[in-house]
C-alpha positions in Angstrom: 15.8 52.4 -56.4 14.3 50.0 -54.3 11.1 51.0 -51.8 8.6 49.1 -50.0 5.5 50.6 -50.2 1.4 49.8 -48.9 -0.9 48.9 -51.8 -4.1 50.1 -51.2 -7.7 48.3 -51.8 -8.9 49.6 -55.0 -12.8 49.0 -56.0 -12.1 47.0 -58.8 -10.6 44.3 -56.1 -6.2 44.4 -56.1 -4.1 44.0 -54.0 -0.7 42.9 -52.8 0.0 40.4 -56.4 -3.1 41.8 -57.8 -6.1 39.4 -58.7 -7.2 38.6 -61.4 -11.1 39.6 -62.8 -13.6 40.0 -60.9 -16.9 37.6 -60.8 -17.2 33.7 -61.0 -15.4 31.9 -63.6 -16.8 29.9 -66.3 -17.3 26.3 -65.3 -14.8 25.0 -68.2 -11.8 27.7 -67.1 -8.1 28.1 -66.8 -5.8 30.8 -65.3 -2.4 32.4 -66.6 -0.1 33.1 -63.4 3.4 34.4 -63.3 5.9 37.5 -62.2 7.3 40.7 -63.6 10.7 41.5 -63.0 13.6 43.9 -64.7 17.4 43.7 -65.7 20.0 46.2 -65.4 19.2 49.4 -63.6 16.0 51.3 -62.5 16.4 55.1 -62.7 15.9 56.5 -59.2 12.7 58.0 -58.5 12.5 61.4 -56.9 11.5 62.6 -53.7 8.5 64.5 -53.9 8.8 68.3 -51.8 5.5 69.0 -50.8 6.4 71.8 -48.6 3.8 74.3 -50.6 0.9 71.9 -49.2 1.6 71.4 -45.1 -2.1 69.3 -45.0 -0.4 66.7 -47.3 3.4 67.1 -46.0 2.6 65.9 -42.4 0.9 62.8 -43.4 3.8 61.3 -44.8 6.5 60.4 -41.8 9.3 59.9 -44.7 9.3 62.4 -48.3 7.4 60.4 -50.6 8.8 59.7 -54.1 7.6 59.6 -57.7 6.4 56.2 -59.0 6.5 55.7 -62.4 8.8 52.9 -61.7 7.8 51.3 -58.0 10.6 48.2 -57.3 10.4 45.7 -55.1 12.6 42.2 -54.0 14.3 40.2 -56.4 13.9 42.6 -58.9 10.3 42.8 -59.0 8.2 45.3 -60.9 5.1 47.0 -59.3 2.0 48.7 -60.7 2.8 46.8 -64.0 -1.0 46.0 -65.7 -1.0 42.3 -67.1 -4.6 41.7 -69.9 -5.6 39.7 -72.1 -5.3 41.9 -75.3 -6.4 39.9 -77.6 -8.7 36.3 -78.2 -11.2 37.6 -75.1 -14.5 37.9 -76.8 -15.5 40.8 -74.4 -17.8 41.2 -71.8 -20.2 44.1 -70.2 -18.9 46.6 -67.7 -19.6 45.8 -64.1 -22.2 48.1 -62.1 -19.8 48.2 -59.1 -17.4 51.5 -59.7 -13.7 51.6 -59.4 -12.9 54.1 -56.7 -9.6 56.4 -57.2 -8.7 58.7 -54.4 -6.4 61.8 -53.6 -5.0 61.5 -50.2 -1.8 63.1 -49.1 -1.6 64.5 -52.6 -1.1 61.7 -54.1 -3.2 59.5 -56.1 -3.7 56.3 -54.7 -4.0 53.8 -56.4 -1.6 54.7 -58.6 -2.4 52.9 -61.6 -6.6 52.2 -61.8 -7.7 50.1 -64.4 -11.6 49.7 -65.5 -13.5 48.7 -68.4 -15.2 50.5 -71.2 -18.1 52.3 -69.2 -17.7 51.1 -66.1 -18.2 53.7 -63.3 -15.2 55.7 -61.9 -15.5 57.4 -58.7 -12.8 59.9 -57.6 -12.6 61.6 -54.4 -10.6 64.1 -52.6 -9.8 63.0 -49.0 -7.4 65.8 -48.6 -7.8 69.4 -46.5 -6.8 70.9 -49.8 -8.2 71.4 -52.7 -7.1 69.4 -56.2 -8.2 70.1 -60.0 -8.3 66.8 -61.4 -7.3 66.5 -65.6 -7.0 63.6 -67.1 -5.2 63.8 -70.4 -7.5 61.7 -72.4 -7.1 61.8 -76.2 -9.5 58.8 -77.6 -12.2 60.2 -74.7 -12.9 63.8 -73.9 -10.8 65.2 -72.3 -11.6 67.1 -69.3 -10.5 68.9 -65.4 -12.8 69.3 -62.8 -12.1 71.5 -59.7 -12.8 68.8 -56.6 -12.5 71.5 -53.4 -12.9 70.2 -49.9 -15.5 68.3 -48.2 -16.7 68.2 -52.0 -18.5 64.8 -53.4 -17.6 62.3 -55.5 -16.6 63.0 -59.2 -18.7 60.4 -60.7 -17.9 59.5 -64.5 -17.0 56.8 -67.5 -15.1 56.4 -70.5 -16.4 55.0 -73.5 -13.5 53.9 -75.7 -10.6 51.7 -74.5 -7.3 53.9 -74.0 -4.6 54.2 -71.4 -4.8 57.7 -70.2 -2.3 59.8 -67.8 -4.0 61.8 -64.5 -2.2 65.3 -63.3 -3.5 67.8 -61.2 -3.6 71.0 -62.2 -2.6 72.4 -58.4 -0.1 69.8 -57.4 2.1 69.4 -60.2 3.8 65.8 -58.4 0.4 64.2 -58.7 0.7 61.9 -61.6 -1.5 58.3 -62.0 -3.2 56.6 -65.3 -6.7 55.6 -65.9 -6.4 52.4 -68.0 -9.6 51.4 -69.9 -9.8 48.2 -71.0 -12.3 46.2 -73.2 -11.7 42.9 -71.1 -12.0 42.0 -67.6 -9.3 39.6 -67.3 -6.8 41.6 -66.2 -4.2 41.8 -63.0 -2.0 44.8 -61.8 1.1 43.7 -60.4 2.2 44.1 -56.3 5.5 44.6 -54.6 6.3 41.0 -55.5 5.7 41.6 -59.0 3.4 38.7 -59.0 0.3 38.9 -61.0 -3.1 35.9 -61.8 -5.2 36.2 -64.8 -8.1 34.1 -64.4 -11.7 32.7 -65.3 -10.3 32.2 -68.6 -12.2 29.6 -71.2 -10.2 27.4 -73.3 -8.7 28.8 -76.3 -5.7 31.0 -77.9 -4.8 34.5 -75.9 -2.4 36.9 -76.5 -1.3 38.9 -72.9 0.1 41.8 -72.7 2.1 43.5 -70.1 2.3 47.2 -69.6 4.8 49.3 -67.6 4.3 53.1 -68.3 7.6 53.7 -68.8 8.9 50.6 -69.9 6.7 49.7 -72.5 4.9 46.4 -73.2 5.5 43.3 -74.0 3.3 40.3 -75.2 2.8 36.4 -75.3 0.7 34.2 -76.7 -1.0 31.7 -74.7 -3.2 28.7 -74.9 -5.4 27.2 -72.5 -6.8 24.1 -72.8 -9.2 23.0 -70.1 -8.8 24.2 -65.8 -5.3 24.4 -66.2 -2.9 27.5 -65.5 -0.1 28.4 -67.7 3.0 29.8 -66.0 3.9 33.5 -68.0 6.8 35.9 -67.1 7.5 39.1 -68.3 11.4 40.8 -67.8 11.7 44.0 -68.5 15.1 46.2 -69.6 15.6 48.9 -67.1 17.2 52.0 -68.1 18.5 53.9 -65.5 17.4 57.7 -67.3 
């Protein structure tokens, strides 16, 4: 099913197509640009009752819906995560933290992808409370209690691993913390558009990500400032 739906300003800096990593770019550095789409049929996502929690129910105008797969025109794939997964030599965490919030019991974004150590901040911006539990297996795992008015739960995770969010209250509320061990990464918009850049020359192999799709990868080289045109298509199963 096709929605349109607003992408909201994350910390770690996407939007709309998503950018690419964050920082200035070598001098000597290319880019890898392109668009994930799908054949055949999504399955349609379902609306989301949230009746049991008034507070959130009356800040959506229109039932919300479940997004592990978000569609948009032309086929386009949403909140697909695009990374180089292998030839990136690495690079330290940033300082600045990646915020994730709960607002209108929902997690927004969606999907929220860091680094290995870098800070997460999550916060609850509802008049509810949640109990956060991220299902970590690589990490510890853990769920924290976040009432109202309550601060910011401040934490990291150490080793790379994609890792799903629920709340233990509002059983809806799903998102995924991915950890990654490169910052040249991208998460795609409605338009399924997506820019890796700031990459040096050499031999890269990217990798797409859809959480219920699966991945797919390419290898690319760059040579030089130039940027390599990549696209990723995805079979849909409508189940």
């Amino acid at each position: 099913m096709r929605r349109q739906y607003v992408w909201i300003v994350a910390a770690v800096g996407l939007v709309g197509s998503a950018l690419g990593a964050r920082g200035a770019p070598p001098a000597m550095a290319g880019a890898i640009s392109g668009k994930v789409t799908y054949t055949g049929t999504p399955p349609k996502m379902k609306p989301i009752d949230m009746a049991k929690e008034p507070s959130c129910a009356k800040q959506h105008a229109t039932p919300v819906t479940t997004e592990n797969v978000v569609t948009g025109p032309g086929n386009a794939l949403g909140y697909v995560v695009v990374y180089i997964s292998a030839g990136d030599p690495g690079s330290s965490a940033p300082s600045e933290g990646v915020r994730y919030d709960q607002k209108g019991c929902q997690y927004i974004p969606h999907v929220a992808v860091m680094q290995v150590s870098q800070p997460l901040e999550i916060y609850n911006d509802d008049q509810t409370s949640h109990n956060i539990h991220p299902l970590a297996k690589v990490n510890p795992e853990w769920n924290k209690s976040q009432p109202i008015g309550a601060p910011p739960i401040h934490t990291t995770w150490e080793k790379p691993e994609f890792i799903p969010v629920k709340c233990n209250v509002h059983p809806w509320m799903h998102g995924w913390f991915l950890v990654l061990t490169t910052s040249h990464y991208a998460v795609t918009g409605e338009d399924g558009g997506f820019s890796v850049k700031g990459l040096p020359p050499g031999k890269y192999t990217l990798t797409a990500w859809q959480e219920q799709f699966g991945t797919q990868t390419q290898d690319v080289t760059i040579s030089g400032t130039e940027t390599k045109t990549v696209d990723f298509v995805f079979k849909a199963r409508a189940y």
